[in-house]
C-alpha positions in Angstrom: 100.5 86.4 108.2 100.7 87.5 104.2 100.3 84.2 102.1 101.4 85.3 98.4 101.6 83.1 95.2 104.8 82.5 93.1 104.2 81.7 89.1 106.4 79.6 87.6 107.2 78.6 84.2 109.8 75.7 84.7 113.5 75.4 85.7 116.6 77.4 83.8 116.4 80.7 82.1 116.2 79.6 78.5 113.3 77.4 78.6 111.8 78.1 82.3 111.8 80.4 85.2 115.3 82.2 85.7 116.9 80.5 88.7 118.7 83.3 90.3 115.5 85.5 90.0 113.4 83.0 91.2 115.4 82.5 94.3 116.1 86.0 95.1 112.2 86.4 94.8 111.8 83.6 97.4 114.8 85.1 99.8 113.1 88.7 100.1 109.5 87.6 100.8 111.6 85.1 103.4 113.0 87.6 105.1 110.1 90.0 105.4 108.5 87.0 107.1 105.6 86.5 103.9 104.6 82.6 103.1 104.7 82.3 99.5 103.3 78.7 97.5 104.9 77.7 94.2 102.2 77.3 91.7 102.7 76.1 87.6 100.3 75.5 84.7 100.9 71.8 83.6 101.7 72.4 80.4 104.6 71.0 78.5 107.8 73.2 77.3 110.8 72.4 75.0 113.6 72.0 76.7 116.7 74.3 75.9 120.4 72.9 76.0 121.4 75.6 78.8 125.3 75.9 77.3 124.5 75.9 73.6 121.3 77.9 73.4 119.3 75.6 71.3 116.8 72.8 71.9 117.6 69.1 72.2 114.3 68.0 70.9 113.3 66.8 74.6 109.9 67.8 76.0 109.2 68.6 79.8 106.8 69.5 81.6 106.6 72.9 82.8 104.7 72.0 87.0 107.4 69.3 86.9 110.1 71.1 86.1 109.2 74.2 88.2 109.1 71.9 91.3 113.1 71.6 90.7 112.5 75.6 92.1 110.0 75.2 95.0 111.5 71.7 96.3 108.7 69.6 95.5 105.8 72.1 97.2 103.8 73.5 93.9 100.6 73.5 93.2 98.7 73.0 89.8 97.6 76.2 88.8 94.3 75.4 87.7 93.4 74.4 91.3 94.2 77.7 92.1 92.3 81.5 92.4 93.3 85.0 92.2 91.6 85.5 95.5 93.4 82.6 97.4 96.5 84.7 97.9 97.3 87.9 99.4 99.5 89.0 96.1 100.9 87.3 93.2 104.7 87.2 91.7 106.1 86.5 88.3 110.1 85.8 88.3 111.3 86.5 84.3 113.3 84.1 82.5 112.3 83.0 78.9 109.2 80.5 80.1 107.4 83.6 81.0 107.5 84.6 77.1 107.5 80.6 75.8 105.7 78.1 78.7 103.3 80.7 80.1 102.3 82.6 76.7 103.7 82.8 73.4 105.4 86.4 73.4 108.6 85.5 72.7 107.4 84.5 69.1 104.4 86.4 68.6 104.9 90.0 70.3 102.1 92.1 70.7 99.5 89.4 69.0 100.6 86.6 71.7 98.5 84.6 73.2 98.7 83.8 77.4 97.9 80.7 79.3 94.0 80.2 80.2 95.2 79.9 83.6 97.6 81.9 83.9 95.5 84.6 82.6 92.5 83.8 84.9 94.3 84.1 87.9 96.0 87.3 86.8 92.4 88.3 86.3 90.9 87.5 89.3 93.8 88.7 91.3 93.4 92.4 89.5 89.6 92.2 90.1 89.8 91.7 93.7 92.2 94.3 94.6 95.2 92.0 95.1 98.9 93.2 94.0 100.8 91.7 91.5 104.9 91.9 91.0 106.5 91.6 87.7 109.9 90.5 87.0 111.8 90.7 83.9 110.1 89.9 80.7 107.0 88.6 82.8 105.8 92.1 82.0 105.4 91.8 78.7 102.8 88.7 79.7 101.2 91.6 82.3 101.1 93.6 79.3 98.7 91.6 77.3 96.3 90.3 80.5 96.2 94.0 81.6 96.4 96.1 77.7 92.7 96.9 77.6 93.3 98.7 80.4 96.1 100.3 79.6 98.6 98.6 82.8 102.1 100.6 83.4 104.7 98.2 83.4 108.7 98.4 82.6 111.4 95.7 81.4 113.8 98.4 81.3 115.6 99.8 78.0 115.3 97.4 75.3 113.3 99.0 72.8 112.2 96.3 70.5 110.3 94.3 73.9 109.0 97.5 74.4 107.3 98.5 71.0 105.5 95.1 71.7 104.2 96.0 74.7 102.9 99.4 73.7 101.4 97.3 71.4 99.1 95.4 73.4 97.5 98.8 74.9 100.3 98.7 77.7 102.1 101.7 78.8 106.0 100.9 78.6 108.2 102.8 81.3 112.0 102.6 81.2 113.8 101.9 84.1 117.1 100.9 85.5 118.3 97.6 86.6 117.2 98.2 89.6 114.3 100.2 89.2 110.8 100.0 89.8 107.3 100.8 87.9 104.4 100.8 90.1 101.2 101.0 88.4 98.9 102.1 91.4 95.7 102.4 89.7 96.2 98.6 88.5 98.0 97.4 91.7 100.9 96.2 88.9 104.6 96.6 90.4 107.5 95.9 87.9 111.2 95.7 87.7 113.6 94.8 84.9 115.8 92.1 86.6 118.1 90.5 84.1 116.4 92.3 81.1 118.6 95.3 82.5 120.8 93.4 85.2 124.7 92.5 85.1 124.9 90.4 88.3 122.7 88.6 91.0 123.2 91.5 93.6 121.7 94.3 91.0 118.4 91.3 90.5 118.4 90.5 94.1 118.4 94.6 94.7 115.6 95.6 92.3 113.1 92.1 93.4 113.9 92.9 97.3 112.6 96.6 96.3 109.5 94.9 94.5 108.6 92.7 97.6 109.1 95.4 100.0 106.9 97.8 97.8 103.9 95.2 97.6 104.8 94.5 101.2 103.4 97.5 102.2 100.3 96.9 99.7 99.6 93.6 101.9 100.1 94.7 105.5 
């Protein structure tokens, strides 16, 4: 059976891992019968007041949090390698571009997790797939620039001058749409960057899982 790892970046779209993405990621691999493990840099992240938009001043921590997500089964992602895992998943929400590197405030010239990066790494070098959801390909975009990775977070044109940026080649796409990269094994879809309801997210991921279901056996 496929055993694939899930990135997360905490708990709540503002600050974390978006929920609903996350979940809907978790649902399609579920139903195509694919064991996934939660993993999480344990880092810390400032937490977001999810009905006013701005932070409290509160610091979590971004494994903790992301076991909210996976019910209490993550793993530290420093325990773990790109070659442990048949594939590897990145749901969007705004700790992809905060908790996991630092895109959201520095663009094109961010930085990305040691960990988060090696993994990525070592997953690309040994053949293994890798799905990208929402702004996590902007994160995709800098670990995979150099080699000039095709990825898409649909139509917003200011995200995608940054990832040009990096070296990346950005690709518009619907809602629902995909970008597969096959010479980099990089599958990507714009989720909520594009999305207007759960069913269009759940719709475009489901596609994702079932394209690097095929890539997996």
């Amino acid at each position: 059976m496929a055993k694939v790892g899930v990135i997360l970046s905490g708990c709540g779209v503002f600050d974390g891992s978006e929920i609903q993405e996350a979940s809907a990621l978790l649902i399609a691999l579920a139903q195509r019968g694919i064991e996934y493990r939660c993993m999480a840099p344990d880092v810390e992240l400032a937490v977001v007041d999810h009905i006013t938009g701005k932070e409290t001043g509160e610091r979590r921590n971004v494994l903790v949090e992301s076991a909210r997500i996976s019910r209490g089964e993550i793993d530290n992602l420093k325990d773990v390698k790109g070659t442990d895992f048949d594939a590897f998943f990145l749901p969007g929400g705004f700790g992809a571009a905060k908790n996991l590197s630092s895109f959201a405030s520095q663009g094109a010239d961010c930085s990305v997790n040691p960990e988060v990066e090696r993994v990525l790494k070592e997953a690309n070098d040994a053949g293994r797939p890798i799905g990208l959801m929402c702004i996590a390909p902007a994160l995709g975009a800098k670990v995979f620039g150099d080699k000039h990775v095709k990825v898409t977070i649909g139509r917003d044109a200011g995200t995608a001058e940054a990832i040009n940026a990096t070296g990346a080649v950005h690709v518009e796409a619907e809602a629902t749409g995909l970008v597969v990269d096959e010479a980099m094994n990089v599958v990507s879809t714009p989720a909520y960057m594009e999305a207007t309801n759960p069913a269009q997210v759940f719709e475009g991921i489901s596609a994702l899982v079932e394209n690097i279901a095929g890539r997996i056996g």
